[in-house]
CHARMM internal coordinates of N, CA and C (Angstrom, degrees):
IC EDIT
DIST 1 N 1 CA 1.4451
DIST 1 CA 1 C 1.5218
ANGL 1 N 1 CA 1 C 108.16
DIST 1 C 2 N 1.5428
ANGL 1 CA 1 C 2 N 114.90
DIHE 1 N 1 CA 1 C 2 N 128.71
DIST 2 N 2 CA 1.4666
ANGL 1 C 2 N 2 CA 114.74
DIHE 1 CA 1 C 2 N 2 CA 152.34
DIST 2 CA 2 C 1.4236
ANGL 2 N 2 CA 2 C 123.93
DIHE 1 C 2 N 2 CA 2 C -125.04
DIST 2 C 3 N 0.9564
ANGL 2 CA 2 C 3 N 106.25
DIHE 2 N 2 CA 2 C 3 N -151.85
DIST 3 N 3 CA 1.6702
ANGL 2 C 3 N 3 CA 132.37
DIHE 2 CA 2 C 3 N 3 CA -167.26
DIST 3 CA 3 C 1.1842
ANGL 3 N 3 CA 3 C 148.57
DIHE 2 C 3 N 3 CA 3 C 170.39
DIST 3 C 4 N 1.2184
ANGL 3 CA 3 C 4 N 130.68
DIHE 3 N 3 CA 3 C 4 N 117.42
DIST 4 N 4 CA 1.7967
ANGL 3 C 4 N 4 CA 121.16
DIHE 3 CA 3 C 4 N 4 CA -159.62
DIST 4 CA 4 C 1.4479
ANGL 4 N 4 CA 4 C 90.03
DIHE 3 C 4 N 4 CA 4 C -116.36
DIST 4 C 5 N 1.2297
ANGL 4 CA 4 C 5 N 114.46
DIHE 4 N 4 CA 4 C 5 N 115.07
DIST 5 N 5 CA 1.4979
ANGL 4 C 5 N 5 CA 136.40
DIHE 4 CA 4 C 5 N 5 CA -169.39
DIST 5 CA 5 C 1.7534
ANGL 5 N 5 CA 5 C 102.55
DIHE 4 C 5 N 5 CA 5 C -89.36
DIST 5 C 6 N 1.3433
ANGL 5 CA 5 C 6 N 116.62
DIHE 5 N 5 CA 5 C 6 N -0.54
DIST 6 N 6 CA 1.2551
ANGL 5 C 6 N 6 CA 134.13
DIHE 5 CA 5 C 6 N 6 CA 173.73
DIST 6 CA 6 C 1.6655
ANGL 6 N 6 CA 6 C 109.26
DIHE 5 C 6 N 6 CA 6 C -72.56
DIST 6 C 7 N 1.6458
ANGL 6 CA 6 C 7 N 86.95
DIHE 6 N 6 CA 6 C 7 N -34.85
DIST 7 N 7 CA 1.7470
ANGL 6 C 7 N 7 CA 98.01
DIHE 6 CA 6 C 7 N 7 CA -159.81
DIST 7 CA 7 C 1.6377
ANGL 7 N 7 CA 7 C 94.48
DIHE 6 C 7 N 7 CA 7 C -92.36
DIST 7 C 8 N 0.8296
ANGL 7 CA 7 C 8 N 127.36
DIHE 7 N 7 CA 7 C 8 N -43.81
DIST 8 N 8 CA 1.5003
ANGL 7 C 8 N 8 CA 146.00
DIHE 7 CA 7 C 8 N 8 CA -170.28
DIST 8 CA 8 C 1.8015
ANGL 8 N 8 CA 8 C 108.40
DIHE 7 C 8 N 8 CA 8 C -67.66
DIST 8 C 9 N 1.3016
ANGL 8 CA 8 C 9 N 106.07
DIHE 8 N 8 CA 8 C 9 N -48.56
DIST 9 N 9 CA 1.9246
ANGL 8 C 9 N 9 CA 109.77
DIHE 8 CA 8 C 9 N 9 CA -162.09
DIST 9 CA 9 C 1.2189
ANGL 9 N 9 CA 9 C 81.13
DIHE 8 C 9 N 9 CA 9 C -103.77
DIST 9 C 10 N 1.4774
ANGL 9 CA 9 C 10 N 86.62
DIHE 9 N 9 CA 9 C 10 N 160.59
DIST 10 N 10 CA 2.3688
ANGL 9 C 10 N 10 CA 108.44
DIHE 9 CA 9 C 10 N 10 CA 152.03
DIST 10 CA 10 C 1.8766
ANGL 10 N 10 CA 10 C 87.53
DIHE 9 C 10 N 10 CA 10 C -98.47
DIST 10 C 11 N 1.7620
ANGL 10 CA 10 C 11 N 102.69
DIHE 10 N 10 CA 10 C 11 N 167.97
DIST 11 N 11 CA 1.1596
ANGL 10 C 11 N 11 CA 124.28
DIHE 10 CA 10 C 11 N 11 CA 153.83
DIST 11 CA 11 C 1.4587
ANGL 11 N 11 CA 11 C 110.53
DIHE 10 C 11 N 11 CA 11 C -45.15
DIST 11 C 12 N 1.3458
ANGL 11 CA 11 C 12 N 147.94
DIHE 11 N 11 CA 11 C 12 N -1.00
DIST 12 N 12 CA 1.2709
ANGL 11 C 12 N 12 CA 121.73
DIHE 11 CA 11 C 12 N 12 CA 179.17
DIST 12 CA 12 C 1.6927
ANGL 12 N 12 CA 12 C 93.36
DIHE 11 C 12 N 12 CA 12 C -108.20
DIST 12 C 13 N 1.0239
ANGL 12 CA 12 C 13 N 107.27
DIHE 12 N 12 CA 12 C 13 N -30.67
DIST 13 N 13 CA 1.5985
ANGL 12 C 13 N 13 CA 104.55
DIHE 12 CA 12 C 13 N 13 CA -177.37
DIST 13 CA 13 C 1.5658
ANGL 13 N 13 CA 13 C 128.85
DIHE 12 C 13 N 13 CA 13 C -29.36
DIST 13 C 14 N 1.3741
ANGL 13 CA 13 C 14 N 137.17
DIHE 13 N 13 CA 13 C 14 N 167.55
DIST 14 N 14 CA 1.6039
ANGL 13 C 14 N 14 CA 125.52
DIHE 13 CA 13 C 14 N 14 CA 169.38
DIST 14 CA 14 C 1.7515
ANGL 14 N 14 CA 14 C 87.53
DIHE 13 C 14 N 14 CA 14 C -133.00
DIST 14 C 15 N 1.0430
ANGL 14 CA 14 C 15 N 104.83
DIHE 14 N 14 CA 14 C 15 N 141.22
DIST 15 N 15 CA 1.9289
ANGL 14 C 15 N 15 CA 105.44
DIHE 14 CA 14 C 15 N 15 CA 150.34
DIST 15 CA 15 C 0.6096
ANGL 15 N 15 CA 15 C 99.62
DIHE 14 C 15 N 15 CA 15 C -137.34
DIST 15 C 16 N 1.7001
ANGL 15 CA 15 C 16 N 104.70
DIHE 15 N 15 CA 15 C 16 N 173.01
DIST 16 N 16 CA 1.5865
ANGL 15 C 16 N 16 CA 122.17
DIHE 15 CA 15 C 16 N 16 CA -161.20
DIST 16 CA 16 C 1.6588
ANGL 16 N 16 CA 16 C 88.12
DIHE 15 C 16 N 16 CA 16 C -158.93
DIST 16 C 17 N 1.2934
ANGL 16 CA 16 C 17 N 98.83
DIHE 16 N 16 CA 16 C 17 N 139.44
DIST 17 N 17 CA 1.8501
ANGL 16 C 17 N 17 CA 114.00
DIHE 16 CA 16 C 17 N 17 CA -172.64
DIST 17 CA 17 C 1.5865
ANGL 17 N 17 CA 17 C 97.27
DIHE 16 C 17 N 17 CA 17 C -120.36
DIST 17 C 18 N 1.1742
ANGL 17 CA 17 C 18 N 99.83
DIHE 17 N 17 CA 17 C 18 N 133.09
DIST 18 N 18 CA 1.6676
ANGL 17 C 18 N 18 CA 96.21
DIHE 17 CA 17 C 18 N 18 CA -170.03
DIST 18 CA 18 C 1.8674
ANGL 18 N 18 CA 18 C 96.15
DIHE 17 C 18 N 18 CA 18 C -145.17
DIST 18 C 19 N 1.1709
ANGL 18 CA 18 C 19 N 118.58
DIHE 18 N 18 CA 18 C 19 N 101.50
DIST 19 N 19 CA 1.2242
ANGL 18 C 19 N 19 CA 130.59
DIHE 18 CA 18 C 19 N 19 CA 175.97
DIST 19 CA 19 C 1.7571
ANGL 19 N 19 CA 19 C 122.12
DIHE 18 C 19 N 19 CA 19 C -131.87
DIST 19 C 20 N 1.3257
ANGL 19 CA 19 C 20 N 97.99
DIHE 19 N 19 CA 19 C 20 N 172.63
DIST 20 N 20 CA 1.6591
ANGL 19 C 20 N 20 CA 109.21
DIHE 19 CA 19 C 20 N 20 CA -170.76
DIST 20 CA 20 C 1.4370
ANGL 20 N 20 CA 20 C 101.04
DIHE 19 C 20 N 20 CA 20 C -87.13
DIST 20 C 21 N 1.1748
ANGL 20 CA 20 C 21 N 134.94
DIHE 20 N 20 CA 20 C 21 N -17.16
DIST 21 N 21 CA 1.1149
ANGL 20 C 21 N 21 CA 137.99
DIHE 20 CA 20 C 21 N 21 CA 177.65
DIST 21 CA 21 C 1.6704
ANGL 21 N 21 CA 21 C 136.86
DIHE 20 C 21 N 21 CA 21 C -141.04
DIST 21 C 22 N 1.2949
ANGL 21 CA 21 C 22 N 132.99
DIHE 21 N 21 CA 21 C 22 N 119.69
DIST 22 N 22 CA 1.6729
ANGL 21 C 22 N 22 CA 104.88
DIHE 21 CA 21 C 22 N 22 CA -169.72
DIST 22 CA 22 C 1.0719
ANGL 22 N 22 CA 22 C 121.60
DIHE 21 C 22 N 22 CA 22 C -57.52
DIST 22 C 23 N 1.2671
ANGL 22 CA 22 C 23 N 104.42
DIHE 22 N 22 CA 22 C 23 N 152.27
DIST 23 N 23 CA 1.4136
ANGL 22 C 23 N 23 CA 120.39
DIHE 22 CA 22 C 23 N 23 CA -158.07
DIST 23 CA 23 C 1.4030
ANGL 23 N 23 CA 23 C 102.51
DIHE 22 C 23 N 23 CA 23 C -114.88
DIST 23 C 24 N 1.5995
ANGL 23 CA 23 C 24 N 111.99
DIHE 23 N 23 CA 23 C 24 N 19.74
DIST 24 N 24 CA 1.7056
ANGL 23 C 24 N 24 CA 104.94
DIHE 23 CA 23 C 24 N 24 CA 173.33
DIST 24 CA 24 C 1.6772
ANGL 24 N 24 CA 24 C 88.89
DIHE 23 C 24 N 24 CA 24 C -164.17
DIST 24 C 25 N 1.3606
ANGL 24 CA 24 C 25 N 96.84
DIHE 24 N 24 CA 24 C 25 N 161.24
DIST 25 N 25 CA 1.7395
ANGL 24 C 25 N 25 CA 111.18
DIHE 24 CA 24 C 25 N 25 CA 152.06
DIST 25 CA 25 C 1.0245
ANGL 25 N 25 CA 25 C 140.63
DIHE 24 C 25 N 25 CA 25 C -114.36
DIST 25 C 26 N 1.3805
ANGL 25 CA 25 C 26 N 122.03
DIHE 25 N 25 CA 25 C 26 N 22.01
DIST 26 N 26 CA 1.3053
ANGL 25 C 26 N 26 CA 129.24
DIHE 25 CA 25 C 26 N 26 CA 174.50
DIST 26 CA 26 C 1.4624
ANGL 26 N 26 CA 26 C 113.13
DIHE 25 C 26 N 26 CA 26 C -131.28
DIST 26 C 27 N 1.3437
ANGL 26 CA 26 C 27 N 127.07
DIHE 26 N 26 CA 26 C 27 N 36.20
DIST 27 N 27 CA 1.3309
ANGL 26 C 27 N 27 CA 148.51
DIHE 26 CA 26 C 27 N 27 CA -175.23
DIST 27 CA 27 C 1.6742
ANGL 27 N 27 CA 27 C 117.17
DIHE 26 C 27 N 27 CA 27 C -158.95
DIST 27 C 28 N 1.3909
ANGL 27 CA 27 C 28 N 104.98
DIHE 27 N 27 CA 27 C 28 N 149.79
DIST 28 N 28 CA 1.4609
ANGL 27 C 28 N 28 CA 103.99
DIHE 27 CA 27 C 28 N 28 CA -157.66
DIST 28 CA 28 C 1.5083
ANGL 28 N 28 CA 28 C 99.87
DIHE 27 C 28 N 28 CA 28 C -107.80
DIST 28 C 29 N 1.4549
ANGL 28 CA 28 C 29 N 100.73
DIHE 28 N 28 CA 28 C 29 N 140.65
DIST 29 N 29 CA 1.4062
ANGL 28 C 29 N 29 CA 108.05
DIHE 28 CA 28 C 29 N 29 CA -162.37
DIST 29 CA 29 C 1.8123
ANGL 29 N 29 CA 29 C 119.62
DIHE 28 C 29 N 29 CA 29 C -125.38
DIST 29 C 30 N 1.2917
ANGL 29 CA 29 C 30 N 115.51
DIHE 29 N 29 CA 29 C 30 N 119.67
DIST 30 N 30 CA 1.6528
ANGL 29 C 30 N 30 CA 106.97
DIHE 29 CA 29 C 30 N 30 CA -168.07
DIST 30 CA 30 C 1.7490
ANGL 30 N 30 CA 30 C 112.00
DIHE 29 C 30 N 30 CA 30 C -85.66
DIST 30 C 31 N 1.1866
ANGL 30 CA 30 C 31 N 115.66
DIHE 30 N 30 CA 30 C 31 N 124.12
DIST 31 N 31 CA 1.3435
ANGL 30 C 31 N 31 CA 92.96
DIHE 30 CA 30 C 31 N 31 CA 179.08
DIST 31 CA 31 C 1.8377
ANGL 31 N 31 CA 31 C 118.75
DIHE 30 C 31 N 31 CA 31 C -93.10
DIST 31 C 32 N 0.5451
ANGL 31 CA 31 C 32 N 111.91
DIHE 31 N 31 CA 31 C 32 N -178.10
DIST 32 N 32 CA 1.5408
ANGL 31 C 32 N 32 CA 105.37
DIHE 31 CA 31 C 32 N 32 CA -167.18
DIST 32 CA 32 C 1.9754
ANGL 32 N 32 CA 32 C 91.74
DIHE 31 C 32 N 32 CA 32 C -112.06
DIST 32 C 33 N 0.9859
ANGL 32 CA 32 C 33 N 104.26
DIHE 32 N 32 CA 32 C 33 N 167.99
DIST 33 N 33 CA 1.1888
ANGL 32 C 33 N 33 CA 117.45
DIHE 32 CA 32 C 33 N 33 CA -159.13
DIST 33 CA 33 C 1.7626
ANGL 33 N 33 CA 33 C 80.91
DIHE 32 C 33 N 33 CA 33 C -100.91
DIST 33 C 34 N 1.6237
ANGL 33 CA 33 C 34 N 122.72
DIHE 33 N 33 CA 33 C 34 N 156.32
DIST 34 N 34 CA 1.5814
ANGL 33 C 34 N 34 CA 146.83
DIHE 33 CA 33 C 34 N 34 CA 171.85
DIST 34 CA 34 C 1.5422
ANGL 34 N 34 CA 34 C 90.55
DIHE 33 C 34 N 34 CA 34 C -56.77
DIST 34 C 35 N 1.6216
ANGL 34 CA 34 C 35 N 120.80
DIHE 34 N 34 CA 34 C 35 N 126.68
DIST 35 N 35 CA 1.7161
ANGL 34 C 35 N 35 CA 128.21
DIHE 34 CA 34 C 35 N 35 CA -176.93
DIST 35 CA 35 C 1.5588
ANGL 35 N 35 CA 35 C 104.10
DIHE 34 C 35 N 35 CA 35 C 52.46
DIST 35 C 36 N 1.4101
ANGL 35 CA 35 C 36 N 129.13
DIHE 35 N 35 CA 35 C 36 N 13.01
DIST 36 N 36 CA 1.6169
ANGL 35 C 36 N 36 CA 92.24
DIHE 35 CA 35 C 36 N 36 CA 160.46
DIST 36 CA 36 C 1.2223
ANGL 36 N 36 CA 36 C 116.98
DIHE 35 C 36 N 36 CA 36 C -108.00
DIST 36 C 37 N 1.7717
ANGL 36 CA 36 C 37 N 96.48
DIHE 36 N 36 CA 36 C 37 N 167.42
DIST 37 N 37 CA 1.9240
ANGL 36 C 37 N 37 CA 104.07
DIHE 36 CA 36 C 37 N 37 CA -146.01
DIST 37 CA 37 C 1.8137
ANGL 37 N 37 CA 37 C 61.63
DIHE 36 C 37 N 37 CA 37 C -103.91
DIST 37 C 38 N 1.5433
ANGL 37 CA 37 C 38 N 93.25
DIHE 37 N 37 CA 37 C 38 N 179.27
DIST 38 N 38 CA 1.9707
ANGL 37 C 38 N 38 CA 108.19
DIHE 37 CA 37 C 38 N 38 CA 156.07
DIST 38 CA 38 C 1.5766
ANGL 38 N 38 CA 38 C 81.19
DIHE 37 C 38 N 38 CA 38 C -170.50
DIST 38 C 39 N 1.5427
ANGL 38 CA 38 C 39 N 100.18
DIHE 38 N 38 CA 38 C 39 N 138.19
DIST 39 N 39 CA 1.3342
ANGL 38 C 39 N 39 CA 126.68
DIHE 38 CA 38 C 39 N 39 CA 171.43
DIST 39 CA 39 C 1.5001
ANGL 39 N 39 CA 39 C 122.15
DIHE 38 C 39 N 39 CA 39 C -98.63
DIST 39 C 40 N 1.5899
ANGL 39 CA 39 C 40 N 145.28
DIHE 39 N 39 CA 39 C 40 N 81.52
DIST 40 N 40 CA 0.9829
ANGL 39 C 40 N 40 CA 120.15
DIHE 39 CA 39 C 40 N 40 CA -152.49
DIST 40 CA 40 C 1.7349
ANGL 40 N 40 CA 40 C 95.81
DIHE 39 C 40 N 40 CA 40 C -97.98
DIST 40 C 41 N 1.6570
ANGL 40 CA 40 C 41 N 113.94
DIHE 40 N 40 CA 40 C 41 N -179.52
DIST 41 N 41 CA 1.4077
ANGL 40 C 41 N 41 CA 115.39
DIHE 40 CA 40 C 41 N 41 CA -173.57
DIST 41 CA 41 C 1.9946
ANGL 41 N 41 CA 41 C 93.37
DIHE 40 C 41 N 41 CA 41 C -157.72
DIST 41 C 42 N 0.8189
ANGL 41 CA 41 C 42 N 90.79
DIHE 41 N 41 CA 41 C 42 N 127.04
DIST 42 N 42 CA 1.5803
ANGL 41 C 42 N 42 CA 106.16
DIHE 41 CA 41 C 42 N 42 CA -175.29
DIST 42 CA 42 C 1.9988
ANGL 42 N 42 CA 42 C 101.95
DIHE 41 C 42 N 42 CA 42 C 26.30
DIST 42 C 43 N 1.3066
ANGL 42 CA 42 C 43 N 93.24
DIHE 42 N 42 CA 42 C 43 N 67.71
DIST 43 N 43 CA 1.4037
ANGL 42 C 43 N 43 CA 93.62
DIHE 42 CA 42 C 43 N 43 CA 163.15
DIST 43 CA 43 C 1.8926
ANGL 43 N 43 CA 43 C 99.98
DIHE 42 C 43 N 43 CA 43 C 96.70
DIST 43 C 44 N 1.3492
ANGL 43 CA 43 C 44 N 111.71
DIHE 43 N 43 CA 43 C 44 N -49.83
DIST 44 N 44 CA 1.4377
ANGL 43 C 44 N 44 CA 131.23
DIHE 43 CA 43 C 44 N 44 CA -151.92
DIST 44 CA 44 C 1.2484
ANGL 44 N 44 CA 44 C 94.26
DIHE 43 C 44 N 44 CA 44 C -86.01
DIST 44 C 45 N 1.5523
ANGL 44 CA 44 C 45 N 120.56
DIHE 44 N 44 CA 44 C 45 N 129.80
DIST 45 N 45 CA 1.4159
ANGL 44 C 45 N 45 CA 130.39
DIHE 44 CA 44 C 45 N 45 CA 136.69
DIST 45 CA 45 C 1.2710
ANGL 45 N 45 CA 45 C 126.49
DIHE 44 C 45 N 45 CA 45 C -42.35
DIST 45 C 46 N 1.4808
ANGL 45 CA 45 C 46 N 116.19
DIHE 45 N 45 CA 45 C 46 N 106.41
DIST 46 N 46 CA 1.6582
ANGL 45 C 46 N 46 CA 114.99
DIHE 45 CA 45 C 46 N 46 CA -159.73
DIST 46 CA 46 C 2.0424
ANGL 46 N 46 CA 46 C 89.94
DIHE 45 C 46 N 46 CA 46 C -101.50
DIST 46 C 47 N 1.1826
ANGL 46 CA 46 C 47 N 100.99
DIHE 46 N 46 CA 46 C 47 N -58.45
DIST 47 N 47 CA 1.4995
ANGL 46 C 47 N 47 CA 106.63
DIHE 46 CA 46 C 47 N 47 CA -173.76
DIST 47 CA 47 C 1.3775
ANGL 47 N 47 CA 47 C 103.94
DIHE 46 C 47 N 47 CA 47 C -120.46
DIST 47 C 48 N 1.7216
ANGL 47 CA 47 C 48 N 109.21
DIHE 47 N 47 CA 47 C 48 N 171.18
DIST 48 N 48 CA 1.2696
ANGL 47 C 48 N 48 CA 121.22
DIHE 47 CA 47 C 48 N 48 CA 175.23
DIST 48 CA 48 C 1.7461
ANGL 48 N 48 CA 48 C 107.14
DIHE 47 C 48 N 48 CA 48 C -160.84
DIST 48 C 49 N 1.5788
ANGL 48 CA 48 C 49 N 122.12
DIHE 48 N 48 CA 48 C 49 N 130.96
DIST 49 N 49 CA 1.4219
ANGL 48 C 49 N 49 CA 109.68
DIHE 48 CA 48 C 49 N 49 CA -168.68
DIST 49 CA 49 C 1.5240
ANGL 49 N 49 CA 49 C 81.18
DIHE 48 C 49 N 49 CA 49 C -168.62
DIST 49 C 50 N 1.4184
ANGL 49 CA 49 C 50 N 87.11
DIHE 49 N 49 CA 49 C 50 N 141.18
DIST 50 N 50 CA 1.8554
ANGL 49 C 50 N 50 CA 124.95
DIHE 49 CA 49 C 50 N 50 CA -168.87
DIST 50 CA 50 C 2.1597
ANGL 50 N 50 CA 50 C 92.03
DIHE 49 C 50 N 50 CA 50 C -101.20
DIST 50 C 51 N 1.3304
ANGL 50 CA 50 C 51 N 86.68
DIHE 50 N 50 CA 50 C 51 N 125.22
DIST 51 N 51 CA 1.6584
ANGL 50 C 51 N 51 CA 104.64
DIHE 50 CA 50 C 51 N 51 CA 161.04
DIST 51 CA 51 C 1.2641
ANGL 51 N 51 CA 51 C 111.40
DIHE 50 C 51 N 51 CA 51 C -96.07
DIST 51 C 52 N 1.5180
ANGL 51 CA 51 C 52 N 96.11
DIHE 51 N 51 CA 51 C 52 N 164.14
DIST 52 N 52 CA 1.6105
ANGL 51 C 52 N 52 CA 95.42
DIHE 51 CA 51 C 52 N 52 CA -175.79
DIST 52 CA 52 C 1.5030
ANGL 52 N 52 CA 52 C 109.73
DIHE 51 C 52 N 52 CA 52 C -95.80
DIST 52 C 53 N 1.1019
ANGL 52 CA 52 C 53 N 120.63
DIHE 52 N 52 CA 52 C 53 N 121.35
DIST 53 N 53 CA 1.4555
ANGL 52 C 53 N 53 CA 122.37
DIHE 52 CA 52 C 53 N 53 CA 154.92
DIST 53 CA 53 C 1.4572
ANGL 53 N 53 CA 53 C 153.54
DIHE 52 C 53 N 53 CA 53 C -54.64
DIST 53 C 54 N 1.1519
ANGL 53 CA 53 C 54 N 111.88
DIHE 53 N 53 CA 53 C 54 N 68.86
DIST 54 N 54 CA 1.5412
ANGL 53 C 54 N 54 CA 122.39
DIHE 53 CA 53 C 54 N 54 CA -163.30
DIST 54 CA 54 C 1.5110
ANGL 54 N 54 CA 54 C 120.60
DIHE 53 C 54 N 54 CA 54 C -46.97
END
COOR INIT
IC SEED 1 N 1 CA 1 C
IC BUILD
């Protein structure tokens, strides 16, 4: 799967790619910890909170 987010957004746009696995190798990738949420807000990590895992 791809995508040129060039073709898709204007300059004002934000995306955000949020997957189970990286989706490249030449870019650095955070993984999120098993149940954690992260809330971001213009770029910024506003919140962060762990679910419970049944």
């Amino acid at each position: 799967m791809s995508i040129d987010f060039s073709r898709e957004t204007t300059p004002e746009d934000r995306v955000a790619v949020i997957a189970t696995q990286p989706l490249t190798d030449n870019e650095e990738w955070t993984p999120f910890a098993k149940g954690e949420l992260m809330l971001f807000e213009k770029g910024l990590l506003k919140r962060r909170a762990m679910t419970r895992i049944g």
